[in-house]
Kinemage of the C-alpha trace (Angstrom):
@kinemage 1
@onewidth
@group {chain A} dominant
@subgroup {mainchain}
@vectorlist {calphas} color= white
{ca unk a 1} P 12.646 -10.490 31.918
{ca unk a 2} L 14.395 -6.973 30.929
{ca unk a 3} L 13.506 -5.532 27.236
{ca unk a 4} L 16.907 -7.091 25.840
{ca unk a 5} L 16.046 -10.546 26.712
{ca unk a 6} L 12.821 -10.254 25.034
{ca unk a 7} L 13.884 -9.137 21.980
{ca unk a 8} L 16.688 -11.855 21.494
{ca unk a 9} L 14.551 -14.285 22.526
{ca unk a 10} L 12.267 -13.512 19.725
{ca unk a 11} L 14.216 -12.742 17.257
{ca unk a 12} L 15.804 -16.464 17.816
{ca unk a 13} L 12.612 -17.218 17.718
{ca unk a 14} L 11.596 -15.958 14.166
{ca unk a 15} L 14.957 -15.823 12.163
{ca unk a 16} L 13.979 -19.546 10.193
{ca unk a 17} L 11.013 -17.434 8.932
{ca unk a 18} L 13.840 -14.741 6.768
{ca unk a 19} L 14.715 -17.032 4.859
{ca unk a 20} L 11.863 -16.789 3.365
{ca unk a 21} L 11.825 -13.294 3.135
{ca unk a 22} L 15.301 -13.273 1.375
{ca unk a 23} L 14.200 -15.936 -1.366
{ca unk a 24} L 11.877 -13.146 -2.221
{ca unk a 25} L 13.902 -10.155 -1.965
{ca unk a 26} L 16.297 -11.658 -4.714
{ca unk a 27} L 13.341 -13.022 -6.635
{ca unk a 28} L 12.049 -9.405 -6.765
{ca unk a 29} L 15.684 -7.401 -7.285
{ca unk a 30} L 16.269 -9.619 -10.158
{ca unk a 31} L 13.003 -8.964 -11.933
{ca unk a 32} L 13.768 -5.234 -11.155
{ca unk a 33} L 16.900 -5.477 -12.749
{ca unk a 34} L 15.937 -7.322 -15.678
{ca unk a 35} L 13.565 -4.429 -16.419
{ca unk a 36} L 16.237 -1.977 -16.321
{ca unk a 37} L 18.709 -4.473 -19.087
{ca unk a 38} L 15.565 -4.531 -21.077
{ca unk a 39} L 14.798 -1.073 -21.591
{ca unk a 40} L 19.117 0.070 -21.470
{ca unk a 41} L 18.271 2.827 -18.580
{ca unk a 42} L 21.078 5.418 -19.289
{ca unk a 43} L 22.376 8.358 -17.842
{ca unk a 44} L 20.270 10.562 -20.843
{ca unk a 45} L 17.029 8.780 -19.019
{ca unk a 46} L 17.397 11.168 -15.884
{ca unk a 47} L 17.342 15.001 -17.262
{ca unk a 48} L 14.752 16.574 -17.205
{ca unk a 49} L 12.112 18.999 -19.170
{ca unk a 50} L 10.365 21.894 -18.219
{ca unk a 51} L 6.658 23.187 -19.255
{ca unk a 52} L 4.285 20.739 -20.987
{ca unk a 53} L 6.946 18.070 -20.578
{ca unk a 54} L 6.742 16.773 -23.896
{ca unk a 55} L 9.199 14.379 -25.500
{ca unk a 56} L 10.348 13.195 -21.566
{ca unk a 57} L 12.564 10.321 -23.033
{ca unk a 58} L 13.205 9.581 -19.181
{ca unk a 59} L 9.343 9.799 -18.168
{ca unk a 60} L 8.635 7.046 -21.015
{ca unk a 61} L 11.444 4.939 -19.956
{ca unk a 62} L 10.368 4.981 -16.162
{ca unk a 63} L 6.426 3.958 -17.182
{ca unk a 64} L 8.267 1.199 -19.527
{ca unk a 65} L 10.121 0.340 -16.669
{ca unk a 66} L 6.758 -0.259 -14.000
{ca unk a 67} L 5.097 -2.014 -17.060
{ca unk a 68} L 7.315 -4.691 -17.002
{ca unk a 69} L 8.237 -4.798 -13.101
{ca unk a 70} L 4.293 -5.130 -12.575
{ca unk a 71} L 3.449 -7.123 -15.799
{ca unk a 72} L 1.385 -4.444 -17.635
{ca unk a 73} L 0.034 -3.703 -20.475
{ca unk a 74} L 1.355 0.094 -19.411
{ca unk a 75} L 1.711 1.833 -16.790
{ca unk a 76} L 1.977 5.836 -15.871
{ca unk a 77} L 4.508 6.675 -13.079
{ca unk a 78} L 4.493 10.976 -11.582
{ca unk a 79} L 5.236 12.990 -9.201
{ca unk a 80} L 2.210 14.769 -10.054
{ca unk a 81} L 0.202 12.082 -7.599
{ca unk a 82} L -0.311 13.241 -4.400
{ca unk a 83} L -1.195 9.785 -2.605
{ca unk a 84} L -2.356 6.311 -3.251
{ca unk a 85} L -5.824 7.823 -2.571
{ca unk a 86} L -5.252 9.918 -5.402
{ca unk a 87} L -4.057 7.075 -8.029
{ca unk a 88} L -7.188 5.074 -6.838
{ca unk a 89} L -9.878 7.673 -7.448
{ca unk a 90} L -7.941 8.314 -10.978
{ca unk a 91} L -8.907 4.903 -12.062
{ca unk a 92} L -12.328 4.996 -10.688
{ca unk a 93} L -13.640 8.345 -12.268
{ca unk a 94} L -11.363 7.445 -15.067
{ca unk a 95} L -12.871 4.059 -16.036
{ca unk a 96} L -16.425 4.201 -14.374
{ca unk a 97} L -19.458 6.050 -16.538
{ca unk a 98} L -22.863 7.352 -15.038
{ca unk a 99} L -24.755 4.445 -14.575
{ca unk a 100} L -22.121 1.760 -14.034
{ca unk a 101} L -21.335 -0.451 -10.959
{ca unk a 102} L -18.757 -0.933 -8.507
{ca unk a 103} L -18.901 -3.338 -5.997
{ca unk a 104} L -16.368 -3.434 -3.178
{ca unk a 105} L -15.275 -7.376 -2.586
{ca unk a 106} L -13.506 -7.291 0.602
{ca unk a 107} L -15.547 -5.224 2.930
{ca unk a 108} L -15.381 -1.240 3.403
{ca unk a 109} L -12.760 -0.104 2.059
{ca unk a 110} L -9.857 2.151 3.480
{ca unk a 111} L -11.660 5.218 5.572
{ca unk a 112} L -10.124 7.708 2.999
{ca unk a 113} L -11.808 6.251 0.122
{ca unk a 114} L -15.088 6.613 1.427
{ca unk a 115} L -15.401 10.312 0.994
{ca unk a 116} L -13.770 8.939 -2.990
{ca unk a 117} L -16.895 6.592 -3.376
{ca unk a 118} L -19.095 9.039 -2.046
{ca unk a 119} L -20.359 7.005 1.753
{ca unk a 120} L -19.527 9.645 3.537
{ca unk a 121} L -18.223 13.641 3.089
{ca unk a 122} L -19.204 15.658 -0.269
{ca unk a 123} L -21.561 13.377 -2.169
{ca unk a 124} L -21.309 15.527 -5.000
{ca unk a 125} L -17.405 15.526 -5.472
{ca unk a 126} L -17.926 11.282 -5.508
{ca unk a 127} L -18.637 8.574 -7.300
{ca unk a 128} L -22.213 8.415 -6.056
{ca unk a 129} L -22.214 11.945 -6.586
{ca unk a 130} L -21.641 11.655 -10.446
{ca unk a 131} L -24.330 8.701 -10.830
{ca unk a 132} L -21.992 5.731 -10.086
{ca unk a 133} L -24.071 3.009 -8.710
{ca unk a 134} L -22.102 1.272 -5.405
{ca unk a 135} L -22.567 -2.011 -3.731
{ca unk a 136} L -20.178 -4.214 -1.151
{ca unk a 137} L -19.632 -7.946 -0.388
{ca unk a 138} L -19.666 -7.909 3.670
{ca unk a 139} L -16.522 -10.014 4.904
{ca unk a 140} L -17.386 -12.966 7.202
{ca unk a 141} L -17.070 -11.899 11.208
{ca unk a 142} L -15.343 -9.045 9.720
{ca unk a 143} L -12.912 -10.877 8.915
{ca unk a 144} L -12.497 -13.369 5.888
{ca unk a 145} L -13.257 -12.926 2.407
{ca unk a 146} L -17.152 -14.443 1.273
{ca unk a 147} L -16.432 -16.000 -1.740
{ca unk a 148} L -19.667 -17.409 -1.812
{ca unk a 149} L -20.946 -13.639 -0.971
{ca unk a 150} L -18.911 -12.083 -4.199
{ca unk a 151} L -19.978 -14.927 -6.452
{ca unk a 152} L -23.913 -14.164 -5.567
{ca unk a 153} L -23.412 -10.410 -5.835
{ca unk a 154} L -21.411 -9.858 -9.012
{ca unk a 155} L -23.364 -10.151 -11.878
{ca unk a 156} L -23.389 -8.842 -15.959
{ca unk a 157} L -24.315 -5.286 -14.279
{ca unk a 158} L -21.172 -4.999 -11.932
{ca unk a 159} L -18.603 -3.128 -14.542
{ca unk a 160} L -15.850 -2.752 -12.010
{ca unk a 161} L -15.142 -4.792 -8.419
{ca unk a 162} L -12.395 -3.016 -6.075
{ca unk a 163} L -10.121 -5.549 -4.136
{ca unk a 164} L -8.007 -3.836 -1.317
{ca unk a 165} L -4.987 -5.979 -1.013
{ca unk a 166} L -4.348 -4.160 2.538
{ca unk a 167} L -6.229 -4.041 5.993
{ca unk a 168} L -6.370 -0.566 6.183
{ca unk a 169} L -7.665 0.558 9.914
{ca unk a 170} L -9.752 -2.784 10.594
{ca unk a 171} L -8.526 -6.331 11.442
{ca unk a 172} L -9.114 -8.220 8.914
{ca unk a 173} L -6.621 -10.275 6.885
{ca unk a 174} L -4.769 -8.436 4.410
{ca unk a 175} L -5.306 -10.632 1.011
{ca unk a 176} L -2.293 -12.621 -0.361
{ca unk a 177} L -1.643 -13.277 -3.882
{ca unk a 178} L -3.558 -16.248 -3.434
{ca unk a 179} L -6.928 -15.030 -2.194
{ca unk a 180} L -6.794 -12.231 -5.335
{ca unk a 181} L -6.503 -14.675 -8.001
{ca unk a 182} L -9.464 -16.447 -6.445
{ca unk a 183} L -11.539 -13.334 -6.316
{ca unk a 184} L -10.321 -12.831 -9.790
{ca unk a 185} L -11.118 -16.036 -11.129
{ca unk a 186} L -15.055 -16.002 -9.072
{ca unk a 187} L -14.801 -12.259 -10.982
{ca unk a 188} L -14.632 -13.234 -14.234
{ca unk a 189} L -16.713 -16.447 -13.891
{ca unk a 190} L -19.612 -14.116 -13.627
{ca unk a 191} L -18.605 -11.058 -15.934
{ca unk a 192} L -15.505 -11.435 -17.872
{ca unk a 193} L -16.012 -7.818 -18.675
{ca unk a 194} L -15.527 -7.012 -15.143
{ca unk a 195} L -12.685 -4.875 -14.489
{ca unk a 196} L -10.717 -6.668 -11.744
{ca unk a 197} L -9.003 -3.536 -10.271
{ca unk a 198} L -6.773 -3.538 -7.087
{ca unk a 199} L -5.479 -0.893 -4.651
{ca unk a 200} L -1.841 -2.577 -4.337
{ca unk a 201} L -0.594 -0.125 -1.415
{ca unk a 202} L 1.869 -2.255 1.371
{ca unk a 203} L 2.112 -4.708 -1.417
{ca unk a 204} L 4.780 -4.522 -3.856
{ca unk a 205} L 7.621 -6.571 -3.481
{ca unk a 206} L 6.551 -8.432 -0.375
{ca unk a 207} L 5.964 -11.554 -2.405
{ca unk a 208} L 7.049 -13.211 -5.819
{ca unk a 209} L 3.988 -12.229 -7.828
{ca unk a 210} L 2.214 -9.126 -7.830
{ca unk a 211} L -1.932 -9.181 -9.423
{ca unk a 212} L -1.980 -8.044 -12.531
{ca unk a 213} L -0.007 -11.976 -12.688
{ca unk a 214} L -3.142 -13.548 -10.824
{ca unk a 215} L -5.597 -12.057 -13.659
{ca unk a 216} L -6.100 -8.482 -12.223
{ca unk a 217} L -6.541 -5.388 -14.718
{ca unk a 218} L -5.665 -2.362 -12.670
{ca unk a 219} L -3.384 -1.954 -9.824
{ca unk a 220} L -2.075 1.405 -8.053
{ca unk a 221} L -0.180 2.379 -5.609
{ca unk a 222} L 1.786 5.163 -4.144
{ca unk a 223} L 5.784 5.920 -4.321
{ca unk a 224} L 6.116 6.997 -0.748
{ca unk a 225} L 5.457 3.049 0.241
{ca unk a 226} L 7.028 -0.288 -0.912
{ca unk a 227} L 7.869 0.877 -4.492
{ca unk a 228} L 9.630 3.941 -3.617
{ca unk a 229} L 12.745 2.488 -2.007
{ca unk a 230} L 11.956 4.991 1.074
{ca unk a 231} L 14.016 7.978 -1.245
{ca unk a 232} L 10.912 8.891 -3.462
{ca unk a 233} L 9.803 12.404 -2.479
{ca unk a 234} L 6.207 12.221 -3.652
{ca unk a 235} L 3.744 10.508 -6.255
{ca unk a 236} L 2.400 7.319 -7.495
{ca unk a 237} L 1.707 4.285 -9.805
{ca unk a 238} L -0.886 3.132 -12.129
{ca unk a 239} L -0.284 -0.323 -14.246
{ca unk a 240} L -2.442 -2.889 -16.352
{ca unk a 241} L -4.288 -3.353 -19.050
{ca unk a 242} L -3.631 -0.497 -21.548
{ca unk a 243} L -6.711 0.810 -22.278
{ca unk a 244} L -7.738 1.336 -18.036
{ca unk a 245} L -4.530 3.469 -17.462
{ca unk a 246} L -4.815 5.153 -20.487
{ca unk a 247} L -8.263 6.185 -18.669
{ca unk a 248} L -6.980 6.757 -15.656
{ca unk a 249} L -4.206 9.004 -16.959
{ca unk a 250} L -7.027 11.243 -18.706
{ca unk a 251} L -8.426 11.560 -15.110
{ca unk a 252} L -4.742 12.516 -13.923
{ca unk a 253} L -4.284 15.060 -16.842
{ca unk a 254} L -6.847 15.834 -19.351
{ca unk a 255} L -8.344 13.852 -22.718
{ca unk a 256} L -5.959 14.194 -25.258
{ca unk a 257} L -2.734 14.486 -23.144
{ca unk a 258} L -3.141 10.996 -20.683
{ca unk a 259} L 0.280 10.120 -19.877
{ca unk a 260} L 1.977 12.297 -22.865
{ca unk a 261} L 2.602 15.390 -20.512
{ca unk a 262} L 3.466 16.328 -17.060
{ca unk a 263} L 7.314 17.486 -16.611
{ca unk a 264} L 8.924 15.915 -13.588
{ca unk a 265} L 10.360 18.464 -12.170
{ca unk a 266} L 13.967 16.285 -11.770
{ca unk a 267} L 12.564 13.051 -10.270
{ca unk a 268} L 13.112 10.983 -12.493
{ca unk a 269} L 16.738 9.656 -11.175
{ca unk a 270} L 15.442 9.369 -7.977
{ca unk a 271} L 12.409 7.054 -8.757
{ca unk a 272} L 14.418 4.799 -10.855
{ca unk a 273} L 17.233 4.534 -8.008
{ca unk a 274} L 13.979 4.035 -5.751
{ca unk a 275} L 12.082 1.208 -7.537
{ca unk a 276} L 15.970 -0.446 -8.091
{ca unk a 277} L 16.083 -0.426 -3.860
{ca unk a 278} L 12.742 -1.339 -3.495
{ca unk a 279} L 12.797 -5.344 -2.592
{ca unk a 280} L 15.843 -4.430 -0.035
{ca unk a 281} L 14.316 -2.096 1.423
{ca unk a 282} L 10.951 -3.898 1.601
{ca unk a 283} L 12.502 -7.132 2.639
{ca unk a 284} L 14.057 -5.053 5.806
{ca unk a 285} L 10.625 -3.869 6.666
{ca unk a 286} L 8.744 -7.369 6.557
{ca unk a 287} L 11.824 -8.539 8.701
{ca unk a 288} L 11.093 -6.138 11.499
{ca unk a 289} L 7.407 -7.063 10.816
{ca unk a 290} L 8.008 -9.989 11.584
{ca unk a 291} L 10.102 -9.315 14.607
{ca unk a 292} L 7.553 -7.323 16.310
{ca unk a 293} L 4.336 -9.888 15.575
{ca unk a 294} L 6.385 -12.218 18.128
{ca unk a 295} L 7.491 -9.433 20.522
{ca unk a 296} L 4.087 -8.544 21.061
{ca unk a 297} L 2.564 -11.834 21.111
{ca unk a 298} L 5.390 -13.074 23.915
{ca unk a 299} L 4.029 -10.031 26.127
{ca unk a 300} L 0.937 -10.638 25.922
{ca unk a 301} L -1.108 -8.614 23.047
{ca unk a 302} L -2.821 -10.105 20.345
{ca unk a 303} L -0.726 -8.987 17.277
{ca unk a 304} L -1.656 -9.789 13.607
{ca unk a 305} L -0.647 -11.646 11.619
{ca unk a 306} L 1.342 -13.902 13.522
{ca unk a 307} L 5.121 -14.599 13.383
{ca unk a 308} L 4.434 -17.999 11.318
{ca unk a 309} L 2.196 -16.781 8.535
{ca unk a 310} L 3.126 -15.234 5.124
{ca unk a 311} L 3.395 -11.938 4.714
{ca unk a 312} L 1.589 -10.119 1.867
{ca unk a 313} L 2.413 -6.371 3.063
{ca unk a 314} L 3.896 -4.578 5.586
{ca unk a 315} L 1.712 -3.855 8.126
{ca unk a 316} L 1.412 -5.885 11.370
{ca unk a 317} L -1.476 -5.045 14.043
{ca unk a 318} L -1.506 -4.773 17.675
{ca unk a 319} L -4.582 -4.842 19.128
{ca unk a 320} L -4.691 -3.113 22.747
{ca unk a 321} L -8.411 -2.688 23.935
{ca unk a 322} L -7.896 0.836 25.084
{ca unk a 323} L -6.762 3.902 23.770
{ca unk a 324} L -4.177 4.412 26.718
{ca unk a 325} L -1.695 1.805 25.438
{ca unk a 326} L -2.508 3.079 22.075
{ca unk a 327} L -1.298 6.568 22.521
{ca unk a 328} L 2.312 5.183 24.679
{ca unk a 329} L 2.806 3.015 21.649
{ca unk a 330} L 2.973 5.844 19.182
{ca unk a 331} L 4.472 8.204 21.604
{ca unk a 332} L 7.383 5.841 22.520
{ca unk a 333} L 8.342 5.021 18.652
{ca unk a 334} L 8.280 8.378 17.881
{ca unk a 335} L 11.367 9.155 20.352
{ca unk a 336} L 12.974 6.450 18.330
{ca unk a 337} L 12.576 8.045 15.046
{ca unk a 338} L 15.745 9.981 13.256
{ca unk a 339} L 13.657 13.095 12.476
{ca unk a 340} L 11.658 15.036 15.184
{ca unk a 341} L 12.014 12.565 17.806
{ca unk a 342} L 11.585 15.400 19.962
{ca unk a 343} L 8.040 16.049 18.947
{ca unk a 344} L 4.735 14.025 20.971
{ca unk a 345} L 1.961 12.908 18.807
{ca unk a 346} L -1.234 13.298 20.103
{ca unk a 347} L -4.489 12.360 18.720
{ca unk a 348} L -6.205 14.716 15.828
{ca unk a 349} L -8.490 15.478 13.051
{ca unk a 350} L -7.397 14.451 9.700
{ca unk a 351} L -8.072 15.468 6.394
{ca unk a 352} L -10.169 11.841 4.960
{ca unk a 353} L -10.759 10.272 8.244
{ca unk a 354} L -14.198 10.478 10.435
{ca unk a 355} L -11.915 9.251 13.693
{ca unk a 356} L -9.238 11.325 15.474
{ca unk a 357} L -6.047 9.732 14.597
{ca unk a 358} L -2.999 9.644 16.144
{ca unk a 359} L 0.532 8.903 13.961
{ca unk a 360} L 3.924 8.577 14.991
{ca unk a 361} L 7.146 8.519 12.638
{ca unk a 362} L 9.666 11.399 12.110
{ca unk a 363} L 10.406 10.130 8.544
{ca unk a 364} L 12.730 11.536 5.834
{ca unk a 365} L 9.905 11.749 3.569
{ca unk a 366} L 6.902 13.471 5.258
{ca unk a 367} L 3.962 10.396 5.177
{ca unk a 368} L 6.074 8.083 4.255
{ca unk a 369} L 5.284 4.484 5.521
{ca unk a 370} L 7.788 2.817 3.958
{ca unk a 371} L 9.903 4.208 6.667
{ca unk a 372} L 9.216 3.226 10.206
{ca unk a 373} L 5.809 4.192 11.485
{ca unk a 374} L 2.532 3.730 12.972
{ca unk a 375} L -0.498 4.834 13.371
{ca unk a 376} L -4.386 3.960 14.422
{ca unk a 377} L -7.738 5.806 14.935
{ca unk a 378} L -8.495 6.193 18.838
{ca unk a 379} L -11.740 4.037 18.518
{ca unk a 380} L -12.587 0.461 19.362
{ca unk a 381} L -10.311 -1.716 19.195
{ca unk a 382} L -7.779 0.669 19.547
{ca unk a 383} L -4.938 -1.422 17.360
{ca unk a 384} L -2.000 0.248 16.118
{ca unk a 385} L -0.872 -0.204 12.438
{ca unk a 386} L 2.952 -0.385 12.381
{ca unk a 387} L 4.951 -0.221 9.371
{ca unk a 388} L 7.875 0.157 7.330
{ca unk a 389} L 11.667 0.551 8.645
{ca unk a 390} L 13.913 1.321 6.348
{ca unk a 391} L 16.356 -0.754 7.771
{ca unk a 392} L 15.714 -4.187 10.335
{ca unk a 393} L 18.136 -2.665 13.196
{ca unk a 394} L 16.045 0.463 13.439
{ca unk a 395} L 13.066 -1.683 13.837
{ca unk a 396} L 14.792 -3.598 16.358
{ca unk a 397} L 15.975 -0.440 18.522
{ca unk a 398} L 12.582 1.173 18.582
{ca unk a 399} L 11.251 -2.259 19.525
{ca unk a 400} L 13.152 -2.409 22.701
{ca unk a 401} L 11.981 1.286 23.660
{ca unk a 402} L 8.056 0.132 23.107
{ca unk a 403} L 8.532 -2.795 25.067
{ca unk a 404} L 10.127 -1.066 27.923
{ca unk a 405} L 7.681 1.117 28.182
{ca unk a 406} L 4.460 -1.453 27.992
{ca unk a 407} L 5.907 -3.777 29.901
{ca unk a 408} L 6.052 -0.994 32.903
């Protein structure tokens, strides 16, 4: 069977699933645009300010704007965010004190927020490193949430638990809405003071509700993912419970200025016009998702999660075995990507990671995995984490290029 024949035969395969994914995609662009009637957006909302960036009428509109999209409290929306990593270690050192407790619920936690929490890299620049006290619920087979393991380890001492909606480089399941109001409710069973805080990254938009709904206080994300709209050049989000972003936001800044400051250097527009894409454009990515979880499983590779199941974020896992199909994977879709298709990834060191990593996606937006991309540390299991497309057909073309080259 040639690489067309594959793909059609998938893709008939899979299309009664988009329904689905279209149900929520209007779901989602109504409740964007209902936030946008609510606080009468105008023209005046995107100039600018320069300096201190005081009086921003368009900065306070787009945080107003979040708030309700997310259900917060507040929320604080910048450029001034460098990466999700960033907006999650704002809320840690902004609303943990020496002494206190955080427990991670789902396992380890992304490889980049280890060096944040202070298990590996500078202990001094971490958590650990300024007397936080750390502590994490093991998943089951490395693989399912231990509800019975959270409900036996939080206690009155545990001041914050972190819940990463996402995988992140391992294979377990990425946790729908579902699963976080559970951990939630287990949470607060045992320490209503608890602050139920969760890194929302691949998330947004990918289904009806989003956590702080489900009982969550913090969420955070970044703008070059789902909430972006893939036109975002740079930054991030923080939303929930007033008090825990107004924290976080002293972290960002200083005490005293929190979310009152920061000019935005004429980005406003485009993160409005970004959020107001954002279930399209996210909808297009869980499509091609979608598409590939079947292409993979049809030729033979164990891909995650399947075709059938509900989707909670973008990423879908291949799992190879060995690095060499690894490496063609990410080589391959990068020939398929409209910027520097002409480069070869190879793996490398990066900056937050202890494994060489190899990444593949000539994107508009440098990092951006909201557009089409993939990536995986060359270690055991060697899976590749693909994600994004910022539209289905682009997802589909570079499909037919990867197959065509495994199938060889």
């Amino acid at each position: 069977m040639n690489k067309n024949e594959i793909i059609k035969q998938a893709e008939e395969k899979v299309k009664k699933y988009f329904e689905l994914v279209d149900e929520i995609k209007e779901y989602n662009q109504e409740k964007v645009l209902k936030a946008f009637y609510d606080n009468k957006i105008g023209l005046e909302h995107f100039s600018t300010v320069s300096g201190y960036g005081h009086d921003d009428i368009g900065r306070e509109a787009l945080d107003k704007v979040f708030a309700d999209v997310f259900k917060a409290e507040k929320a604080i929306v910048r450029n001034h965010f460098v990466s999700g990593t960033h907006t999650l270690a704002c809320c840690l050192f902004g609303n943990l004190r020496y002494g206190e407790k955080l427990i991670s619920v789902v396992g380890t936690p992304y490889d980049t927020m280890e060096e944040v929490i202070g298990t590996r890299g500078d202990k001094r620049a971490s958590l650990i490193g300024h007397g936080i006290l750390y502590d994490e619920v093991p998943l089951i087979n490395e693989m399912d949430v231990d509800f019975e393991g959270i409900k036996n380890k939080v206690d009155e001492k545990t001041n914050m638990v972190l819940i990463q909606r996402s995988r992140g480089y391992s294979l377990r399941k990425s946790l729908n809405i579902e699963t976080i109001k559970k951990i939630v409710e287990i949470v607060k069973s045992k320490n209503p003071n608890c602050i139920c805080f969760v890194d929302n990254c691949y998330g947004e938009f990918v289904e009806k509700l989003e956590p702080l709904e489900v009982g969550a206080d913090l969420i955070a994300g970044s703008l070059i993912k789902n909430p972006g709209g893939g036109i975002v050049e740079a930054g991030g989000y923080i939303a929930g419970k007033e008090e825990y972003v107004d924290q976080a936001a002293y972290r960002l800044t200083a005490p005293g200025i929190g979310s009152e400051g920061g000019a935005m250097l004429n980005q406003s527009r485009l993160i409005f016009q970004g959020i107001f894409m954002a279930p399209s454009i996210v909808s297009e990515a869980v499509k091609g998702a979608i598409l590939a979880s079947q292409v993979f499983e049809d030729i033979g590779f164990i891909s995650t999660p399947k075709p059938h199941e509900i989707r909670t974020d973008l990423i879908q896992t291949i799992k190879f075995g060995k690095p060499e199909p690894l490496i063609e994977f990410c080589k391959t879709l990068q020939t398929y990507s409209p910027i520097e298709s002409y480069l070869t990834p190879i793996p490398d060191e990066v900056p937050g990671y202890d494994d060489k990593l190899i990444m593949a996606g000539g994107s508009f937006i440098e990092g951006s995995t909201l557009e089409l991309s993939a990536d995986g540390p060359v270690r055991p299991p060697y899976a590749v984490y693909m994600q994004g497309g910022l539209n289905y057909a682009h997802v589909k073309i570079a499909l037919k290029g990867i197959v065509e080259k495994l199938i060889k």
